[in-house]
N, C-alpha and C positions, 0 to 999 in steps of 0.2 A: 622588532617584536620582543617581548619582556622575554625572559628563560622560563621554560617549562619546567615547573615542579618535580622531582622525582616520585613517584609512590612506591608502597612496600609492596612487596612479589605473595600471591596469594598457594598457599601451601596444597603439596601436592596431592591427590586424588588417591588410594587404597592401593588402587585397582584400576587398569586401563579398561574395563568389560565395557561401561558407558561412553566414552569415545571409540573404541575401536566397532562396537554394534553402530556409532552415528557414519563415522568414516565408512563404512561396508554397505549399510541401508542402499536399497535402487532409487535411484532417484530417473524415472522415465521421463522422455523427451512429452511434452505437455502442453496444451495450448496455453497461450498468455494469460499471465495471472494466475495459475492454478499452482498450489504448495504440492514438489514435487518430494520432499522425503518421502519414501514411502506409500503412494499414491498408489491408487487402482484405476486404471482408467475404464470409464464408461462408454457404453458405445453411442453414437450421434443422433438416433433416436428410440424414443423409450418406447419397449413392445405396450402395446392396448392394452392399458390395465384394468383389471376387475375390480370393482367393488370388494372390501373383507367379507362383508357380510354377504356376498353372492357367493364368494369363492371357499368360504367356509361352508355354506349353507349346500352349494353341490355336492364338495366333499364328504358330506353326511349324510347325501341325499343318495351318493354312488354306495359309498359305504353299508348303505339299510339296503339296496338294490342287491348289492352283492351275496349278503346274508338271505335275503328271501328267496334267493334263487337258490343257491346251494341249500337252505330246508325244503323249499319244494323237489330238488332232484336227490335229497342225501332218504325222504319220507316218500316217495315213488310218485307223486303226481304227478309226473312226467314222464313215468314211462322209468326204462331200463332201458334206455336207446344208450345212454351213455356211458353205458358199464361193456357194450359190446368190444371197446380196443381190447379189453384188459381177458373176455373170454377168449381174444383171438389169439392173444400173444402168450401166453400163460399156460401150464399142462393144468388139465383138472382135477389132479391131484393138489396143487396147491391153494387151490380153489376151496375145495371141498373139506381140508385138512387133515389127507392122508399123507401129505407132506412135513408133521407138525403142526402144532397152535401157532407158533413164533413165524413161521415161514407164511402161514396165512394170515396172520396180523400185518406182516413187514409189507404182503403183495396188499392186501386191501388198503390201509392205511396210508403205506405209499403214492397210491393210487388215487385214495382220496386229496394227498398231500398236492399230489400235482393238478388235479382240479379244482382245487380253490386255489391254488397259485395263477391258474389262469382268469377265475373269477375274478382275483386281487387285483390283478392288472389290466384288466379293461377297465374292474372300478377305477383304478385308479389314474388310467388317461382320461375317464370320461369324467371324474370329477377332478381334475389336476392335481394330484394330489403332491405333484414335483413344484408347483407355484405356492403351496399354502410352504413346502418347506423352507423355499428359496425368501419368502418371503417372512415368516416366522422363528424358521428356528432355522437358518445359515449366521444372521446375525452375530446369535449368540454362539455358534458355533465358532466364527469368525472370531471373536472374543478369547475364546478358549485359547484359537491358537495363538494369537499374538503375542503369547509369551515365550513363545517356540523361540531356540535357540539362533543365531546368526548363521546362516552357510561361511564358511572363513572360504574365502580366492584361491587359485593357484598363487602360490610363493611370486612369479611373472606379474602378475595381476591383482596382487593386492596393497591397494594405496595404502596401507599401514609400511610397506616395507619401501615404500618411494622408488619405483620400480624406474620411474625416468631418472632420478638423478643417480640412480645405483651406477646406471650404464657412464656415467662420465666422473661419478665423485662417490667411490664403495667405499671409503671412511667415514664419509658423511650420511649417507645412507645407514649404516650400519648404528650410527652413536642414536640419531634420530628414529630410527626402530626398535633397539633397546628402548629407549625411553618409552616410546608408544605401548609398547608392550606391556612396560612395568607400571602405567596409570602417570607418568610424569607429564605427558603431553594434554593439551586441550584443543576447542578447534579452533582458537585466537589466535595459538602457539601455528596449526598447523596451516591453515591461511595465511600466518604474515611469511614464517617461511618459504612457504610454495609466492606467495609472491616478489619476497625477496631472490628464489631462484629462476624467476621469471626475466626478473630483471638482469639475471644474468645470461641468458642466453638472449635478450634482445640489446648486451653489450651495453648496459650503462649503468654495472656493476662488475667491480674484479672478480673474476673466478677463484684465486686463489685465496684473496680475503674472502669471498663468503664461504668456502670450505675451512680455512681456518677461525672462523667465526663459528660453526658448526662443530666441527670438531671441539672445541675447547667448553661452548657453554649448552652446546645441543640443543632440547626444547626453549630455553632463554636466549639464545642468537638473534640475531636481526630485531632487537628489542627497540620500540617505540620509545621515541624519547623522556614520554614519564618513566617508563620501566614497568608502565602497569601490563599486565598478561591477561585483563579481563576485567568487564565492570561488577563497581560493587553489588550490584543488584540486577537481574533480568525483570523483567517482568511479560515478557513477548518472548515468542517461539522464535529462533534463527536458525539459519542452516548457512555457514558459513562459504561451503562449499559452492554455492551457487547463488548466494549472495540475497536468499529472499527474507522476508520476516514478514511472521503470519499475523494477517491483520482479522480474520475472519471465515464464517464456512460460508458456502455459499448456501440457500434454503430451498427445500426440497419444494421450489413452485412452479407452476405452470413457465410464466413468465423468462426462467430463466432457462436458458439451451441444458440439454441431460448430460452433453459432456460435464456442466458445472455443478450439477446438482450435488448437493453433500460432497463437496471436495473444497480443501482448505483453498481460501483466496489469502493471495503474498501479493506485494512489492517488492522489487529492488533497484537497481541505477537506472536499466536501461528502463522503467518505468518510470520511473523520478525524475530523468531525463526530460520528458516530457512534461514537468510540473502537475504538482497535485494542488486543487483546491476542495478544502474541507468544508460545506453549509450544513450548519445548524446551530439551533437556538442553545442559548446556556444551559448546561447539566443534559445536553442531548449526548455527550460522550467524547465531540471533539479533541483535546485534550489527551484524556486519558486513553482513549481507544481507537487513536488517527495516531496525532502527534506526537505524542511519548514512544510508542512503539519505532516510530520512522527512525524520531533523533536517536534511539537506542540504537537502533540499526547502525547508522550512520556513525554514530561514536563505537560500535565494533569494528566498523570494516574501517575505521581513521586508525586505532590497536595495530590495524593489520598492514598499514603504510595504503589504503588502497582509497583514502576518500579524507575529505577534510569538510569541517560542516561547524556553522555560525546558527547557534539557538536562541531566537528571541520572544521574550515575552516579558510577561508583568511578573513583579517578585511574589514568590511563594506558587506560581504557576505548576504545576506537574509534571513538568519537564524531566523528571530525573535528578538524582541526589549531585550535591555539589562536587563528592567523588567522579563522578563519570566524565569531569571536566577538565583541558588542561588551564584555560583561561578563563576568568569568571568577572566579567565587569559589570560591577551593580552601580548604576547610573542612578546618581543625586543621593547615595546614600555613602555616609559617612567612610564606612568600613571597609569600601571598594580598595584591592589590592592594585589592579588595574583602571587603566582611564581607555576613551574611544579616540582616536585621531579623528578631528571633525574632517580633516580636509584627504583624508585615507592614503595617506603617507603620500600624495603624489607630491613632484618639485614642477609641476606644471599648471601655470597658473591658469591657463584656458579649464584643462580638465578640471582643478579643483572648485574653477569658478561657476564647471557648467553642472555638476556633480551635487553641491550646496546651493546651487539654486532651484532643482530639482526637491532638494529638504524644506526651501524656505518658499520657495511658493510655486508649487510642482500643483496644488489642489485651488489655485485661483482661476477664476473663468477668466477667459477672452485667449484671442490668438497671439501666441507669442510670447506668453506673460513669462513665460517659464526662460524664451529666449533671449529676453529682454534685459530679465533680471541676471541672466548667468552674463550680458554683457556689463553690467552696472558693475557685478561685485567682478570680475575680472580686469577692469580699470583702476578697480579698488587692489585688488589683489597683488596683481604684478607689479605696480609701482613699489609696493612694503616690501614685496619679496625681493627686490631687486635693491633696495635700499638698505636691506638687514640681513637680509639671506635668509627666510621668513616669510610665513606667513601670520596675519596678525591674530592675536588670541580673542576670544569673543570679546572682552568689554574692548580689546582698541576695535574690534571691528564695528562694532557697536554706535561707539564714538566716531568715525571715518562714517560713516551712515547717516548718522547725524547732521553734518556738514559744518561740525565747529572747530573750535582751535587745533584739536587734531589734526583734523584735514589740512588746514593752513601750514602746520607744525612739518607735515610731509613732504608737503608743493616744495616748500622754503628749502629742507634738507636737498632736494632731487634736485632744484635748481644751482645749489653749491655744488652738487656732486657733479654736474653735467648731464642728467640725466634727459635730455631736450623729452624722447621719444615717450618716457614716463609722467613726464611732465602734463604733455598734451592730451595723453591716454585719463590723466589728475581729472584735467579741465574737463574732457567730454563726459566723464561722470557725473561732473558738479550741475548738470544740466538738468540731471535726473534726481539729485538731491533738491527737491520743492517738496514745502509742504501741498501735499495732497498726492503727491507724485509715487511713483514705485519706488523709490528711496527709502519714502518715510514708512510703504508695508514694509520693506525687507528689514529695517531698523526696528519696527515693533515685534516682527517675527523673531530678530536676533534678540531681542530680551526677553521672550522667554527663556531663552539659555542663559542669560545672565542674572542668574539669581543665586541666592546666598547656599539653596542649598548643591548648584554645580559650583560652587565657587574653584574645587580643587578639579574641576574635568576639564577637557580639551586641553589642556595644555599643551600645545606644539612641540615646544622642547624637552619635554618628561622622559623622563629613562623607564617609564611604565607605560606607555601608550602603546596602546597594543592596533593593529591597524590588519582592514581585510585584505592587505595585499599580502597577508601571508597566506593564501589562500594555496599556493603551488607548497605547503607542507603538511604532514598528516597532522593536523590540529584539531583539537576538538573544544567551542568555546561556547561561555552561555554570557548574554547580554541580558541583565534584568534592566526594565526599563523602568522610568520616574513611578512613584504612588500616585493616586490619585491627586491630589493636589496639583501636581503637574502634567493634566491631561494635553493640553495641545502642545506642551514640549516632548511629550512621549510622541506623538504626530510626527511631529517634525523627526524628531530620534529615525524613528520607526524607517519613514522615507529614504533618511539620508544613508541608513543603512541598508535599505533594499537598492538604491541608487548605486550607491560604493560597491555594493557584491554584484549585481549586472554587469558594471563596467568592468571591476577587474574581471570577473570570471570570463569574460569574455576577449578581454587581452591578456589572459596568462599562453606566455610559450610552451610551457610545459605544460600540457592537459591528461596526463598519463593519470592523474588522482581524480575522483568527482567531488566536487563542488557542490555542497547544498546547504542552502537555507532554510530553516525552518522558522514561519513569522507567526506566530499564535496570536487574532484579533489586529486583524488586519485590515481592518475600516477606516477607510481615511486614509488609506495610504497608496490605493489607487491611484495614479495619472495615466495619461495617454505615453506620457514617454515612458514607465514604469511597464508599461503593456506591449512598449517595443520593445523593451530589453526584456520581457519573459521570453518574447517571440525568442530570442536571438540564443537562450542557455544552451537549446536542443542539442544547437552543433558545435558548443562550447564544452559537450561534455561537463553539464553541470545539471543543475534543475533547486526548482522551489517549492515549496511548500506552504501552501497559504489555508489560515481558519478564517473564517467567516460565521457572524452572524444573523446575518440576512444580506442580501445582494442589494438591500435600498442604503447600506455602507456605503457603496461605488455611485460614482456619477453614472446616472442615465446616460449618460451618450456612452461609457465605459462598460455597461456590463456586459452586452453583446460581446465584443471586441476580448474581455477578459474570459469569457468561457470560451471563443476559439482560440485563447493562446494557449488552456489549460490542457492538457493530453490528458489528466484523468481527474476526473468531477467525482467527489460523494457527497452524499445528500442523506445528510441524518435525518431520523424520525424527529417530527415536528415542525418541518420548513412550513412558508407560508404561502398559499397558493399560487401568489404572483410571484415569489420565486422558483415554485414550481412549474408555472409556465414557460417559464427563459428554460430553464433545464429540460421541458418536455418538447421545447422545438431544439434546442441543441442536440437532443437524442433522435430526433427525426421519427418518422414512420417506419412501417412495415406490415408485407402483406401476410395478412391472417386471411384463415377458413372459416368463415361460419356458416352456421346451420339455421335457418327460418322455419316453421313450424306453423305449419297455418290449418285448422279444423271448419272442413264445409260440411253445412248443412245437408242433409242425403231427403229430397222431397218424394214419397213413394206415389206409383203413379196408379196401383191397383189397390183394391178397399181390401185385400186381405193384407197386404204393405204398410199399408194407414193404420191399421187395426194393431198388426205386432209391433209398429213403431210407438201408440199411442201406450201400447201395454209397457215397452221400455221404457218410455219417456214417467210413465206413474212410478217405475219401481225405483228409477234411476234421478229422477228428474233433472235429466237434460235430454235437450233433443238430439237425436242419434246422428253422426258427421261423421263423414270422410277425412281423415288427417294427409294433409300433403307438405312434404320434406323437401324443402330447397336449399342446395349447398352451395355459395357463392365464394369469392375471394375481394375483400376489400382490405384497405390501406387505412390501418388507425393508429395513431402515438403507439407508442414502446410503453414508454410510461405519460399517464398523460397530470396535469396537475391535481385534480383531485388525488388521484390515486399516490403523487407522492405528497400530499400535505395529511392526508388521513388514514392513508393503506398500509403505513411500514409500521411497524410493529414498534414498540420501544427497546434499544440496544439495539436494531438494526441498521441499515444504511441502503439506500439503492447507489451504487458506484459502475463506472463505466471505467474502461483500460488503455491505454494507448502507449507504445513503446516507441522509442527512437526509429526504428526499423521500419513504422507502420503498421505492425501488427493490432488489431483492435478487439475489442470486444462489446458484446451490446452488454443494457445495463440491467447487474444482476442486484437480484435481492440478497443483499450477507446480514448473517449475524456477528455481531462484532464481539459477542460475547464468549464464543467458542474457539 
């Protein structure tokens, strides 16, 4: 893998006040998916709510009630019954005001004071007058306080002063809390750290180097090997400490359960884990307000030694500025610092041949094609490799596909060398090289990459080829793929790089980091083996990341099969109903309550009956009924198609959750915009 650039260290903060308020925030225990900074939790069902204009209109209604009654008892029309506590308990001297004016104002007044306090309060249970406030003006009240100061911890208890590592390393402790204190610290700095001392108590780091590494550069220790301390630009909420970033709120609808309502919805690994597929139509938001946000993510917690993550899309995508990268390989363009290892750095020619056949005709029908072909180029493969120590670059592979002088040029070498077992491995390829034959697609296939403008990529032996088996380090990289002009080599691209990151992610020894892919316009790139190796990231401690523009990108037989590999589905505003059907049976049912309403005719059976019905039925003109109210339980979609091709709002999503652990959620309505 090329060397990681270094970048220049971003200059230090005033004032630690805005980290050390994020470091101390509660972050409460929460059900899946919900953005725990800071959170309120709600309780699991929401009281019967009133109508505003019911709840306003009582309160105005109790309010006039309260005042009429106290004029009619303050003006006597009811008597002096209610002045008798005040004769009882009272001398009638102070009564009468031989006690003073002041002492007979203080008792009357008083007195009145406390009967309209108790008028106040009936009005005010009978018109709720605690629900207009809770629900009008706590809001705004809520508002006010939140600028209210941080509670600071006991000294024991407050992760500013790194209370566990105090107990085994008080110099290190101590250099790392100055800093925190004086603004020098961030929460990149205090993440890679805390996972850098993680690693040392699970013993697969020196203890004595990471306190000397601490000691010496403090907030800069355990620095990523660009030396960046943070990216150039956020644009998405994170919270380091628990690894989420805020993709959305969730909207205050029936639909969604009350624990979610108006509470931020996050991702992070152990959701990622499970694979996210993004549907919707261009300019739905994809992009900008799925996938940008994720990779951001993903390229902070790589800052932090805690994830490694491969970005691909089309150039000029929105993926995040070229700073936020350590590896940048722009495919078919001139200017590229780096190239792609076609064959993903392995020296095993089965793998590289089953891997590249998977790129080169991984999307052709029939059974086997895929296997067939990884046997063709594997016959191909291993003899070159074993004859140059090598594998062959496109145009000789190209040419060996063929079945011309090349090929001959090989056999002849192998047979000098001794090569008997390569030899024969030669022959039974040449079997498959006919025209008409799978030869001659995988040789059409291989020239699309042979053209002038990859002339400088893949190159096997380049001192630039950057390859995903560096997947077991904290890297962070962006793949741009071909321009337009080279759409079914961006295909092929596309594939061969979702192929290469299943396979290694899935045989790296070391899975302590997460592994993630982000693929933007992912059509086409679908197979059936593609969908067993999403199956397989979960317990590889990895996951994927797929956009979509409509699910008729995927083979029919493949789209079922791709929503149960995915653990969390969004579905932007604008899909189209038949993708909204696959998604509304993928969401399943649930049993709801409703309510039936049915109006019977009332026939009167005496003529004065007839007569007052005949009188209503003129003022009213409807015939007079009985209303009858049936409350039933029936089973209907969650979301059903219509409701997501035309119901979600624009800038929304309907998304469903799923974590490594099993945790799930049904699918909420979010706004992506908040």
């Amino acid at each position: 893998m090329p060397p990681i650039p270094k970048q220049p260290a971003l200059p230090p903060r005033p004032d630690g006040a805005p980290f050390l308020a994020w470091l101390r925030a509660p972050r409460p225990d929460v059900p899946v998916g919900i953005w725990r900074l800071g959170h309120r939790p709600r309780p699991e069902t929401e009281p019967e709510s009133v109508p505003g204009r019911q709840l306003i209109g009582g309160a105005l209604l109790a309010a006039l009630m309260a005042w009429f009654a106290w004029s009619l008892l303050y003006n006597g029309y009811l008597g002096r019954w209610w002045l008798l506590p005040l004769i009882l308990i009272t001398p009638d001297s102070w009564r009468y005001g031989q006690a003073g004016p002041v002492v007979t104002v203080l008792v009357y007044y008083g007195y009145y004071a406390l009967i309209i306090g108790g008028l106040l309060f009936a009005a005010g249970k009978l018109g709720r007058w605690a629900d207009v406030w809770r629900r009008y003006g706590a809001p705004r009240a809520g508002r006010e306080r939140a600028g209210a100061p941080v509670v600071v911890p006991e000294p024991g208890e407050d992760p500013a002063r790194w209370p566990q590592l105090r107990a085994v390393a008080p110099a290190a402790a101590d250099r790392l809390t100055a800093e925190a204190l004086a603004g020098l610290m961030r929460d990149v700095d205090h993440a890679r750290i805390t996972r850098a001392w993680q690693a040392v108590r699970s013993g697969r780091r020196s203890p004595e180097k990471f306190t000397q590494a601490v000691v010496t550069a403090g907030a800069r220790s355990c620095a990523h090997p660009s030396g960046a301390r943070d990216l150039p630009v956020r644009t998405a909420h994170h919270d380091l400490l628990t690894g989420q970033v805020r993709v959305g709120t969730a909207a205050d609808h029936p639909k969604n359960p009350n624990t979610y309502r108006q509470a931020g919805i996050a991702l992070d690994p152990a959701l990622l884990g499970t694979s996210v597929l993004a549907l919707g139509p261009s300019g739905s938001g994809k992009t900008r307000r799925v996938l940008r946000p994720l990779a951001e993510a993903m390229c902070m917690q790589a800052l932090t030694g805690q994830a490694a993550v491969v970005v691909v899309g089309a150039a000029g995508a929105d993926l995040g500025p070229a700073g936020a990268y350590d590896v940048i390989v722009r495919l078919g363009h001139p200017d590229s610092v780096h190239d792609l290892d076609l064959y993903g750095g392995s020296g095993d020619p089965d793998e590289a041949a089953a891997i590249l056949a998977e790129a080169l005709a991984g999307d052709l029908e029939g059974d086997g094609v895929t296997h067939r072909a990884g046997v063709v180029l594997s016959r191909l493969l291993a003899p070159h490799h074993a004859l140059y120590g090598r594998f062959p670059s496109v145009p000789e592979l190209r040419h060996l596909l063929d079945a011309g002088a090349p090929l001959e040029t090989l056999r002849a070498d192998l047979v000098a060398a001794g090569h008997d077992q390569m030899v024969r491995d030669l022959d039974a390829a040449r079997r498959h090289l006919v025209p008409g034959g799978l030869g001659e697609v995988l040789a059409d296939r291989v020239a699309l990459l042979d053209r002038p403008a990859f002339a400088r990529f893949f190159d096997p032996t380049g001192d630039r080829v950057f390859s995903l088996r560096a997947l077991d380090h904290p890297v962070r990289v962006r793949i741009e793929l071909p321009d337009r002009g080279h759409i079914a080599a961006g295909l092929i691209l596309s594939r061969l790089i979702l192929a290469q990151f299943t396979a290694f992610a899935a045989a790296r020894t070391d899975r302590s980091l997460f592994a993630c892919l982000v693929l933007d316009s992912a059509g086409g790139v679908i197979t059936p083996d593609a969908v067993r190796g999403i199956q397989q990231l979960r317990s590889a401690h990895a996951g994927l990341v797929l956009a979509l523009r409509t699910l008729e990108d995927v083979p029919p037989s493949q789209r079922t099969p791709l929503l149960g590999a995915m653990g969390c589905r969004i579905a932007l505003a604008g899909i189209t109903p038949w993708d909204g059907q696959l998604l509304a049976e993928a969401w399943g049912t649930e049993w709801i309550e409703t309510t039936d309403v049915t109006d019977r005719q009332i026939i009167a059976e005496s003529a004065g009956g007839r007569a007052w019905h005949a009188v209503r039925r003129a003022i009213t003109g409807k015939y007079v009924t009985a209303r009858a109210v049936t409350v039933r339980q029936v089973e209907r979609q969650r979301w059903s198609a219509s409701e997501l091709a035309h119901a979600v709002p624009p800038g929304h999503a309907v998304l469903s959750l799923s974590s490594v652990e099993g945790e799930r959620t049904s699918p909420l309505l979010v706004d992506l915009r908040t």
